[in-house]
C-alpha positions, 0 to 999 in steps of 0.5 A, a space after each residue: 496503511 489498512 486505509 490507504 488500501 480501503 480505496 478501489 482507486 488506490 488499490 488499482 494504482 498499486 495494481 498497475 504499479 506491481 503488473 507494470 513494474 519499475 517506476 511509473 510517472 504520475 501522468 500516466 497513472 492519472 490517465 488510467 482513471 476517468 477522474 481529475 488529475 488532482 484526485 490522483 494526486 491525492 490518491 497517490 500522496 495517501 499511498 506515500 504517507 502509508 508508506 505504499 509507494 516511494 516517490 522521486 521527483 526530478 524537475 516537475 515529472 514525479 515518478 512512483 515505485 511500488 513499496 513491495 516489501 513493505 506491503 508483503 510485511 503488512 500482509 503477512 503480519 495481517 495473516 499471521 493474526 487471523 490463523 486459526 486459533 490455538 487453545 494454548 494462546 493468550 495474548 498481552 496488551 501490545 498484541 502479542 501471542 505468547 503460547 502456554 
């Protein structure tokens, strides 16, 4: 997910999809950019195999929507890992605090 969110162009979609909100075309989005369309395509199909966005096609118009809980609960989790540390906390080999 962290990746999909590594590109300016990426972020800035999920920008417009979270201001805009709803559901956006394809089409519109890719005219917000200065590149091709096929380079939107890809940036949007990364954000949908991250789970960022969901995708519902009807006929040839694609229509995307902000996946907001789940990027919330990413963040969040992300945050949660980088508060200050506690003396008293160790942790195991999946990643989890345990406090003593």
């Amino acid at each position: 997910m962290f990746g999909a969110l590594a590109h300016a162009t990426r972020r800035e979609i999920l920008v417009q999809l979270a201001v805009l909100g709803g559901e956006l075309p394809s089409g519109y989005l890719a005219k917000r950019f200065t590149h091709s369309w096929p380079t939107t395509t890809r940036h949007l199909k990364v954000l949908e195999e991250a789970g960022l966005v969901s995708v519902h096609r009807t006929g040839r118009t694609s229509m995307y929507r902000l996946e907001r809980e789940r990027l919330t609960s990413a963040l969040n989790g992300l945050l949660q890992n980088l508060a200050p540390y506690d003396p008293g906390q160790t942790w195991t080999s999946t990643g989890r605090k345990h406090t003593r």
